[in-house]
LOSETOR-430959 format. One record per residue (C-alpha): z, x, y. Coordinates in steps of 0.02 Angstrom, whole numbers, plus 32768, in hexadecimal, padded with zeros to 4 digits. Layout:
<rs>
ZXY;...
</rs>
This chain:
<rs>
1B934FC1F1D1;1BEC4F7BF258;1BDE4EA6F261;1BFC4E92F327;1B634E2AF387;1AD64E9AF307;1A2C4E79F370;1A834E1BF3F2;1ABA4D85F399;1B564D22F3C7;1BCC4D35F354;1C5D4CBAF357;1D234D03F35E;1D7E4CD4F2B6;1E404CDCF282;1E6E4D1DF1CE;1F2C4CDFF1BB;1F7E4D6CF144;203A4DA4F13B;20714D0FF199;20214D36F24B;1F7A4D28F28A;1F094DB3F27F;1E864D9EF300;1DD44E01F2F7;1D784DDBF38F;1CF44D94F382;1C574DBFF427;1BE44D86F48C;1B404DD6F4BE;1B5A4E86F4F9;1AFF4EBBF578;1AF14F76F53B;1A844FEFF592;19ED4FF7F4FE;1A1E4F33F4D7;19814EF4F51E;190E4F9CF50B;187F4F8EF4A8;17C24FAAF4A5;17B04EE8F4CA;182F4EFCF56A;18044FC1F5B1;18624F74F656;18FF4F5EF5FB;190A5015F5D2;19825094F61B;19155121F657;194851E0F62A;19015257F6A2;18C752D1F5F9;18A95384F5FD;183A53EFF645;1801548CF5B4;1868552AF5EA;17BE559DF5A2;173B552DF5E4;168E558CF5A3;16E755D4F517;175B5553F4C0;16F154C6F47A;17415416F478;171D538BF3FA;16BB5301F456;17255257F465;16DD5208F3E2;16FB529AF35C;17A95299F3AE;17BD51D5F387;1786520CF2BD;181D5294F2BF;1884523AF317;187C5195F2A3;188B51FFF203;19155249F24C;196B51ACF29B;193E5121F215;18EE5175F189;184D5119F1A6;17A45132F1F4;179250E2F29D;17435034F2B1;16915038F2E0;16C14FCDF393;173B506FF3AB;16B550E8F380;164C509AF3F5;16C95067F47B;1708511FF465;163A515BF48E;162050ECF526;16C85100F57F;16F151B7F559;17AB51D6F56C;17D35130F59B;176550E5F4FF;17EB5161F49A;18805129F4DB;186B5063F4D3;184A5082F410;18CC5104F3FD;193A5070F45D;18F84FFAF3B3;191B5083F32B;19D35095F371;19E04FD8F359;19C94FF5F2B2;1A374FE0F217;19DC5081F1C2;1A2150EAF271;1ADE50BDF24C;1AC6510AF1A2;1A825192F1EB;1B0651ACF26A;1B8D5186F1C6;1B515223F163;1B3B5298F201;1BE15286F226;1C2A5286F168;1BD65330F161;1C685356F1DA;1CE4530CF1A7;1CB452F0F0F2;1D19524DF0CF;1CAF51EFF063;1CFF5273EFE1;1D5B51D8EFC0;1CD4515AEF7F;1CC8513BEED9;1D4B5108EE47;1DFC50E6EEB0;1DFE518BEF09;1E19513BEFAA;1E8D50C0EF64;1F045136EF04;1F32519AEFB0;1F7C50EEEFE4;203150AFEFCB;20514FFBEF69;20EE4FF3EFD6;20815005F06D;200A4FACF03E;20554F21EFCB;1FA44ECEEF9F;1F4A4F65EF80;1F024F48EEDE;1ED94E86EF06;1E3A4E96EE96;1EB34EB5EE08;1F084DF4EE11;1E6D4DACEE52;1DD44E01EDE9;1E334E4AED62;1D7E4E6AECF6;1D1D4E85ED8C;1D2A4F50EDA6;1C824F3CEE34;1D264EE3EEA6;1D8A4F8DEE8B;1CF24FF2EEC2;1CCE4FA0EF56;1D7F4F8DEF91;1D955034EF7E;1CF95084EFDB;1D045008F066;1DB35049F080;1D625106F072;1CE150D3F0F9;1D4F50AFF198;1D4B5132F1EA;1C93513AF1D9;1C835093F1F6;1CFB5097F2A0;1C6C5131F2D1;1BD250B3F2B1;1C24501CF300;1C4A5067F3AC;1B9050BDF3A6;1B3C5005F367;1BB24FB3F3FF;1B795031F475;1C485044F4AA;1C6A50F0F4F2;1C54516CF458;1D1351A7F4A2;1D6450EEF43B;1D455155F39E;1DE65192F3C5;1E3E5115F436;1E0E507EF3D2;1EB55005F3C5;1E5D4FD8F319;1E104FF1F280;1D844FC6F21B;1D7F4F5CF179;1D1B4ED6F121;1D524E4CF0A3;1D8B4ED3F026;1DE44F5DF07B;1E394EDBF0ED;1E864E7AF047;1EBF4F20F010;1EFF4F64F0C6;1F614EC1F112;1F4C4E3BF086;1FC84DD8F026;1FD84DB8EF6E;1F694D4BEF21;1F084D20EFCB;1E554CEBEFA5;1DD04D4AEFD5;1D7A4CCAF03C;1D494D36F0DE;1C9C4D61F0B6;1C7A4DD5F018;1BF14E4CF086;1C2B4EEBF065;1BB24F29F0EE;1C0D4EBFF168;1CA54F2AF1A6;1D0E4EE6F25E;1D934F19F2B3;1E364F07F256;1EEB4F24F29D;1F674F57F222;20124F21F24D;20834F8DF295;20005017F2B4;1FE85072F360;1F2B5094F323;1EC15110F381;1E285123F323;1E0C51A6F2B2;1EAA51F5F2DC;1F1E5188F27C;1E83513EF1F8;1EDC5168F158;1E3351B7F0FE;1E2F522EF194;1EFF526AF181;1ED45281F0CE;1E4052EBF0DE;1E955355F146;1F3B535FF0FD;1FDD53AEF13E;208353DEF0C2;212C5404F0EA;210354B3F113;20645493F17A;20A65412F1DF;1FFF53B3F217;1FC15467F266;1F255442F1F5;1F0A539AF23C;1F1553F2F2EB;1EAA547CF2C0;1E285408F28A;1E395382F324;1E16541EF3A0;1D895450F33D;1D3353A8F31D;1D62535CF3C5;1D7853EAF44C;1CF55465F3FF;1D7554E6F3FC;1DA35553F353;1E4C558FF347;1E2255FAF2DE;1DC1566FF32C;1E50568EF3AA;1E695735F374;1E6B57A3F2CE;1F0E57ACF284;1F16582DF208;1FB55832F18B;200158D7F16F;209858BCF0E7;211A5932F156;20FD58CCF204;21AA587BF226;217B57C0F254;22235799F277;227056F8F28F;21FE565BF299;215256BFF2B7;20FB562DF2FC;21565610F37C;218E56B0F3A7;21155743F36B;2088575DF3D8;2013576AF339;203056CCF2F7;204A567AF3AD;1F8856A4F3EF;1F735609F379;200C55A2F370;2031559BF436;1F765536F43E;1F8F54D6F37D;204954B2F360;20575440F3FD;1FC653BFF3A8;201553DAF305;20B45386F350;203E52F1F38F;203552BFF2DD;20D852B7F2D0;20E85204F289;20645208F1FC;207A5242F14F;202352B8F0D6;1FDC5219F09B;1FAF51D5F14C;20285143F143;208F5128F1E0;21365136F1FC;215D510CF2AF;21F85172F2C2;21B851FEF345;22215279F2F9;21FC532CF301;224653D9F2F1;229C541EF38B;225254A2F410;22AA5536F3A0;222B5518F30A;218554DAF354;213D54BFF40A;216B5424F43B;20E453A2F42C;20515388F4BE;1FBB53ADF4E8;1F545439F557;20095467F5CA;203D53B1F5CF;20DC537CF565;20D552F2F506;21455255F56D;21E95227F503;21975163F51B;21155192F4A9;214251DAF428;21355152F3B3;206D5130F3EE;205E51EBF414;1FB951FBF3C2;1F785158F439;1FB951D9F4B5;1F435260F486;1EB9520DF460;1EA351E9F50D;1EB0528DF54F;1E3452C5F4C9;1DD1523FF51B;1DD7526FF5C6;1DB4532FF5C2;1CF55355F5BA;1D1D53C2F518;1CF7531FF4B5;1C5F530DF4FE;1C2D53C7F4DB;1C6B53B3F41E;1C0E5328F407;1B705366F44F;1B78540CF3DC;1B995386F348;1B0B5321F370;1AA653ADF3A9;1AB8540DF300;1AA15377F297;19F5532BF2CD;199E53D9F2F1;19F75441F271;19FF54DCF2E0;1AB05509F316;1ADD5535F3C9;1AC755E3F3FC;1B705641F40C;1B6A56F8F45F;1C1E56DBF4AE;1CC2572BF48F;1D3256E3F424;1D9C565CF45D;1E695692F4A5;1EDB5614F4D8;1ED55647F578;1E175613F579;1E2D5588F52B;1EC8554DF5B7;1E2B556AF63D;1DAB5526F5D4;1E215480F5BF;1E475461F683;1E36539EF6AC;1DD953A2F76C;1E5552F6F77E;1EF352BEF735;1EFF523BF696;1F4651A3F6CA;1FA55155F62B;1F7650AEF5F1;1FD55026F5B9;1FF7503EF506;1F814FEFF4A5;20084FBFF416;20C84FE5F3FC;20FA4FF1F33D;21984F7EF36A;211C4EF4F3A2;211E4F1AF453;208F4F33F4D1;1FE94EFFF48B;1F3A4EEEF48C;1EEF4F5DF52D;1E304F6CF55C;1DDD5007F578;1D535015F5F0;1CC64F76F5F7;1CE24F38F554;1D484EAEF4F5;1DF64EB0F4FD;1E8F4EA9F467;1E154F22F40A;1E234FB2F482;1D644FBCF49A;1CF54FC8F52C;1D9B4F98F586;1D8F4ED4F5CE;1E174E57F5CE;1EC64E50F591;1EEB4E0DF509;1F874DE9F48E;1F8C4E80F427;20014ECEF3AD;20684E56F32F;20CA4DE5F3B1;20A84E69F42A;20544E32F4F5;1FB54E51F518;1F794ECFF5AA;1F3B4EBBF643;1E684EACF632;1E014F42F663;1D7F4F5AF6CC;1D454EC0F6F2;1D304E85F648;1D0C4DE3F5EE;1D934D8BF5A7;1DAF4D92F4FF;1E214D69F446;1EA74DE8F43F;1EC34E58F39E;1F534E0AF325;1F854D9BF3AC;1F354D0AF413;1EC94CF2F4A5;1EBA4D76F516;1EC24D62F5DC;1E584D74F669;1E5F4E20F6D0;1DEB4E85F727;1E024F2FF791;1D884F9AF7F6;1CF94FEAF7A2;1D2650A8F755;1D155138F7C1;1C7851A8F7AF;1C895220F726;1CCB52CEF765;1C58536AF76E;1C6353E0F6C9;1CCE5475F6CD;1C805515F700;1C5B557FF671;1C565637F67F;1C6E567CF5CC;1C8A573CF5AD;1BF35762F54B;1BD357F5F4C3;1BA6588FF52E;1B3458CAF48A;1AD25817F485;1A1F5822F488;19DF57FCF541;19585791F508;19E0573EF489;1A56572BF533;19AB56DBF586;19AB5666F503;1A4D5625F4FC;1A645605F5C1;19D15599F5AB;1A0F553FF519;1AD65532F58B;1A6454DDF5FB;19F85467F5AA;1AA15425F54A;1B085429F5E0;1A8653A6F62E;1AAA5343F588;1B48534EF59C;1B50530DF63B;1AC6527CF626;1B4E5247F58C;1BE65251F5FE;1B8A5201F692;1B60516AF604;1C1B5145F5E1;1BEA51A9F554;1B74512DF506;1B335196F467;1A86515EF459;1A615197F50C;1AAB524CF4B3;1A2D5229F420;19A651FDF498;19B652A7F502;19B75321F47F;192152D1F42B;18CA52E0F4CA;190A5390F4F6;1898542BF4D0;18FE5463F42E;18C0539FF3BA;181C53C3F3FA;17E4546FF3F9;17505487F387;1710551FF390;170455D7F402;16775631F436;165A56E1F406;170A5746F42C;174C57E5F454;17EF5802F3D0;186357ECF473;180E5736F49C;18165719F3EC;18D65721F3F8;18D156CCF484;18875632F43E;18E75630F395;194B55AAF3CF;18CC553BF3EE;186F54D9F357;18CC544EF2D9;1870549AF22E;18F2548AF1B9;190A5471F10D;192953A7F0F2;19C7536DF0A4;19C45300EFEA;19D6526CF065;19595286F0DF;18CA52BAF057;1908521AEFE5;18DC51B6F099;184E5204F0C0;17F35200F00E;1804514FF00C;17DE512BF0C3;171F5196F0B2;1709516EEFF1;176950E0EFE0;179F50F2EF48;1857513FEF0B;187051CEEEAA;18F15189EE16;18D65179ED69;18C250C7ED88;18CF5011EDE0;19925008EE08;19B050BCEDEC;19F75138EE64;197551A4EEB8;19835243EE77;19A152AEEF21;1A295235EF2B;1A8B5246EE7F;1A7052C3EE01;1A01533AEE75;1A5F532EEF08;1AD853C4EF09;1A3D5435EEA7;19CF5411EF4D;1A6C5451EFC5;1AB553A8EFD7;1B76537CEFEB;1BF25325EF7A;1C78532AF01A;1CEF5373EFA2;1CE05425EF40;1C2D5435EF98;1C2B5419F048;1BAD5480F090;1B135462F08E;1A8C54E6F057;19F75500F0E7;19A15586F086;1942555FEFF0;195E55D1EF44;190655AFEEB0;194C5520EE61;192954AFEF04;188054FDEF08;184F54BFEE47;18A05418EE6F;182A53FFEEFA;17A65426EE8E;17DE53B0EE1F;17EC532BEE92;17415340EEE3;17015318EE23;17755289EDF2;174F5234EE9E;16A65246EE8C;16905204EDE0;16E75161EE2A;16A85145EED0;15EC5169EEB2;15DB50F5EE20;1650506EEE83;15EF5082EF2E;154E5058EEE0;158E4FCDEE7C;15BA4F66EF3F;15394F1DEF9A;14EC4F84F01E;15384F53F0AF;15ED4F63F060;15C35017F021;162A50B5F068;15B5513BF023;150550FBF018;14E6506AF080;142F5091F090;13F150CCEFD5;1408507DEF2E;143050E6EE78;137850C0EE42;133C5118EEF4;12D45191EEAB;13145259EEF2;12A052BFEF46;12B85369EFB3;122F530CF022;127E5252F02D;12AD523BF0D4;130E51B2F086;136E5217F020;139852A1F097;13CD5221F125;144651E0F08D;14875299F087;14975294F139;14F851FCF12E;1587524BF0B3;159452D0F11A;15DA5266F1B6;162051EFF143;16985274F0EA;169C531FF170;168252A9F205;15F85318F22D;156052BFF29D;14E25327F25F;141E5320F26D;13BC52FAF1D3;137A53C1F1D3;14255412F1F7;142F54A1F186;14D4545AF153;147153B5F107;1404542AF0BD;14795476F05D;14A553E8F023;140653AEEFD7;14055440EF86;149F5417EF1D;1454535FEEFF;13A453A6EEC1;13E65420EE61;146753C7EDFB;13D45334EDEF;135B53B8EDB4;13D853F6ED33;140C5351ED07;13645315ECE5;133953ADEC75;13BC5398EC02;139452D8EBF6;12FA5310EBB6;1329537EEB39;13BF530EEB14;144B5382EB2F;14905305EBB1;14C95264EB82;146C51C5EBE7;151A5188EBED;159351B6EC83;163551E7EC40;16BD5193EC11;1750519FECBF;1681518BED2F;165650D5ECD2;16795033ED35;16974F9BECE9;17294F77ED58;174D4F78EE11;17A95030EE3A;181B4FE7EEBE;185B4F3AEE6A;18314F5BEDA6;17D44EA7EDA6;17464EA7ED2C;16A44EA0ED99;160F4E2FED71;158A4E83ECFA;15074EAFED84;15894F19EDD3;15C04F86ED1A;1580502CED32;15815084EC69;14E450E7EC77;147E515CECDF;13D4516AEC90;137751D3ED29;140A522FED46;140951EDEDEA;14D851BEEE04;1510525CEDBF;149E52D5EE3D;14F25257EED0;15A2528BEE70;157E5333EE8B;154B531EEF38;15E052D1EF6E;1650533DEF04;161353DAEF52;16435373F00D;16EA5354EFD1;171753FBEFA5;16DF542DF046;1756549EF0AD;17285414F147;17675377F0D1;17FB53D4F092;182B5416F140;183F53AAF1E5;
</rs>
């Protein structure tokens, strides 16, 4: 996670003196971000959202706000909410939701979050592990690469971490801007990178420098490597590599990719382009036959953007690139790329991206997609260039910045829009950037601030931006064969993201304000439909987050409700998150990257399996705590005698079912009932076979608990837990084993 003023706190600027010069990470004061001060202690010091009203009203059904806060922490952190939230979230309603959702977002559990949402896209932390991420860089490059080597020759944990900290910065560049609350746009403008102690030895170090700069390997910053016209993911050397280009691509991959991850447009679907072997291409195709040109005319342009990084994403800084009778000539959307900048000329794009609302749409679908696992409806025609020219129209004209850093040590350090300056963040004042380079005039009014690489930065200030402008009109040709009631649905799902959209432009696109809208709009919360005719039905499909959890979520979530981990043991990998992960439709990021949404029969036994194994170690473990630190059964003991009649016992049933399905059910619910059948009848069974000792008084061998589950600590005597003489824990095992291989627990 990103180190920059975490929970407010002041951190002092500090200067790291490698290759000669003075490499300067600012340091910052308090932020004043827009969810800074929210929480359910300060409801006045929360921006308000002005929510969603239900499209079906009378026949969608809505989770209430406080079911709403349980799905949206498990989504957001992993974790059940805090009781104050729960019951901040009851009294206030929407605002009660928002002021805690404001204290999940601050914290550290929601940057992971946000890290492997968007590595599901764009799958970098293939990289991490052994010296994957290491072994695409160049020694020559790089000179102090391997700086573990020389300094920790024996220790190989030193290689490890260097080398999945370096994997991590693009992720890490993602999670700092969100933590920061800087526009969500610097993920692609930022003058910087990230690094902590052990990718920045490796990345701008010297020889046999000590360590010395704080050995936290969550603790990245932003990092300016010398010579480097940065601009966020675009030129992060993990990103270049996973999308690679060759001699005879020539970076059309990379600009494939950057449309479809960044503009929400896909290339591909521009057209079908069947091969037939006698077709005469003719000379150059992709520039000249109008087969190959429905692609190129939109791609090849980008592709020339890139002109200055290698298939290993090192930079060269020449601008060179083939002339106008081999490839488009480089630009962007009509607009030729200016001679001046051709040796920044990705700097150059990254602020158009920036500018044109397409970013914001992309990164609503993303975000969208990832937290309620429904895609967007699409009815429309495929894409043509021609669409996409009227789909890319700016409403004003870009105005250029100053360049933010000139390979040759030129211009440096310029502020983006209400931020720090030298770093290229929320823009603020100049500072002195680049490596001997002068730093730019301060934006917006900002604070004044340490320069990157260079030294203090200046004072400047400017008038405050210019209202956002209105969206592009939309009118996309749809399928004449769609479904009507499909076509119904989809103009109300346009609309509901469009009003995202715009709230996340109109908030200098602060991404938790995104988060915050879609998990109050209609499609996080809908519940449930009452009786439907089969064209409603379609109607509604849309609607409704049940999906199939990921290894990672159902690793969080079994330990938030059961608190216990499923692993083999203390200091083990979780199973969902190691040896199970790709059999439950997880992701390695490198020959798997899909994940699997459906579940076939192998995910389906492991479930089963892990409702058992969890079980046997959380039951046992629960009863061992003292009441008012148990999970499960706060209110009954293992010597509680079980009874179909106990009130006792059945309000204990109750219990497990809002503790694990988040369900707030009466005592005589038919689902509770059900329940207690399962416990009775396993303690019935259970209690017969004691009798006529065919079942062992003993619990077995993986259920006995002599030490604590989560630290592997032997616990005192009173708390060991060998046998089960009335049969008592075991019925409770089965109980909460039939819960967690519950559709409801398995689904969110």
């Amino acid at each position: 996670m990103s180190d920059w003023c975490i929970n407010g706190n002041l951190k002092a600027g500090f200067v790291l003196l490698l290759l000669g010069s003075a490499l300067t990470v600012s340091g910052c004061k308090e932020d004043p971000t827009l969810f800074g001060g929210c929480s359910t202690q300060d409801m006045n010091a929360c921006p308000q959202s002005e929510g969603f009203a239900n499209p079906y009203e009378g026949q969608l059904e809505l989770l209430t706000w406080t079911e709403t806060l349980r799905k949206a922490s498990l989504e957001l952190t992993g974790k059940l909410p805090t009781e104050r939230q729960v019951q901040f979230t009851a009294e206030h309603g929407q605002t009660g939701l928002e002021a805690s959702l404001a204290e999940m977002m601050r914290d550290p559990r929601f940057n992971e979050r946000t890290i492997e949402l968007y590595n599901d896209h764009f799958l970098t932390d293939k990289y991490l592990g052994r010296e994957n991420a290491i072994e695409l860089l160049d020694e020559e490059v790089y000179p102090n690469l391997r700086w573990f080597e020389r300094k920790y020759p024996d220790d190989e944990g030193k290689a490890q971490l260097t080398n999945d900290s370096i994997a991590r910065g693009p992720l890490e560049l993602i999670a700092h801007v969100i933590a920061t609350e800087r526009p969500f746009t610097e993920i692609l403008t930022a003058n910087y990178t990230m690094a902590n102690g052990y990718s920045q030895l490796s990345l701008v170090g010297l020889p046999d420098v000590p360590l010395g700069i704080g050995e936290n390997p969550e603790s990245f910053r932003e990092v300016r490597l010398p010579g480097i016209p940065h601009a966020g993911l675009l030129t992060s050397a993990m990103f270049l590599n996973r999308f690679p280009t060759s001699d005879t691509n020539i970076n059309r991959h990379r600009s494939r990719m950057t449309y479809w991850f960044f503009l929400d447009i896909d290339i591909n679907q521009f057209g079908s382009r069947p091969v037939d072997a006698s077709d005469d291409f003719g000379e150059n195709p992709t520039l000249n036959n109008p087969g190959c040109t429905v692609c190129h005319t939109t791609m090849d342009p980008v592709a020339g953007l890139y002109m200055n990084w290698n298939e290993s994403g090192e930079y060269s800084g020449k601008g060179e690139w083939f002339g106008p009778d081999f490839i488009l000539p480089p630009g962007f959307n009509g607009e030729a790329l200016p001679d001046g900048s051709r040796k920044n000329a990705l700097q150059w794009f990254a602020q158009r991206i920036a500018q044109n609302p397409r970013f914001a749409q992309a990164t609503v679908k993303t975000v969208f997609q990832g937290l309620t696992g429904q895609k967007i409806l699409d009815i429309t025609a495929p894409m043509t260039p021609e669409m996409v020219e009227d789909a890319m129209q700016e409403p004003d004209p870009i105005v250029d910045p100053v360049p933010m850093m000139d390979p040759d040590g030129g211009v440096g350090g310029m502020g983006g829009t209400g931020g720090m300056a030298g770093v290229g963040g929320m823009g603020g004042t100049g500072g002195i950037g680049g490596i001997g380079g002068i730093g730019g005039i301060g934006g917006m009014g900002g604070m004044g601030g340490i320069g990157g690489m260079g030294g203090m930065g200046g004072m400047g200030s400017a008038p405050p931006p210019p209202p956002p402008p209105p969206l592009p009109e939309i009118d996309p040709e749809i399928d004449p064969d769609v479904d009507p009631a499909l076509e119904r649905a989809y103009n109300v799902q346009q609309q509901v993201l469009r009003t995202i959209q715009r709230r996340f432009i109109d908030s200098q696109h602060n991404f938790k304000v995104l988060v915050r809208e879609i998990i109050l709009s209609p499609y996080f919360r809908a519940k449930n439909a009452s009786p439907l005719t089969s064209e409603m039905e379609t109607e509604l499909s849309t609607f409704g987050t049940s999906r199939l959890l990921t290894p990672e979520h159902l690793s969080r979530k079994i330990e938030a409700t059961t608190g216990v981990r499923w692993r083999s043991g203390p200091g083990r990998t979780d199973y969902l998150l190691g040896q199970y992960s790709i059999f439950y439709g997880g992701i390695d990021s490198d020959l798997v990257t899909q994940r699997v949404t459906e579940p076939n029969g192998v995910m389906a036994s492991l479930a089963q399996r892990m409702a058992y194994e969890v079980a046997c170690s959380a039951v046992p473990y629960d009863f061992s705590k003292p009441a008012n630190q148990r999970l499960l059964f706060p209110n009954i003991d293992r010597t509680t005698q079980l009874s179909d009649a106990s009130d006792q016992v059945r309000e204990a049933v109750r219990h497990l079912h809002d503790r694990l399905l988040g369900e707030g059910l009466a005592g005589s619910d038919e689902e509770v009932a059900a329940t207690m059948v399962v416990l009775m009848e396993a303690y019935d069974l259970g209690r017969q076979g004691l009798a006529n000792e065919t079942v062992p008084e003993q619990l077995a061998g993986q259920c006995r608990l002599f030490n604590d589950r989560m630290t592997g600590a032997s616990l005192p005597q009173e708390r060991h837990i060998n046998r089960d003489t009335e049969y008592t824990v075991r019925a409770w095992m089965a109980a909460v084993s039939y819960l967690l291989s519950d559709y409801r627990y398995l689904y969110e």
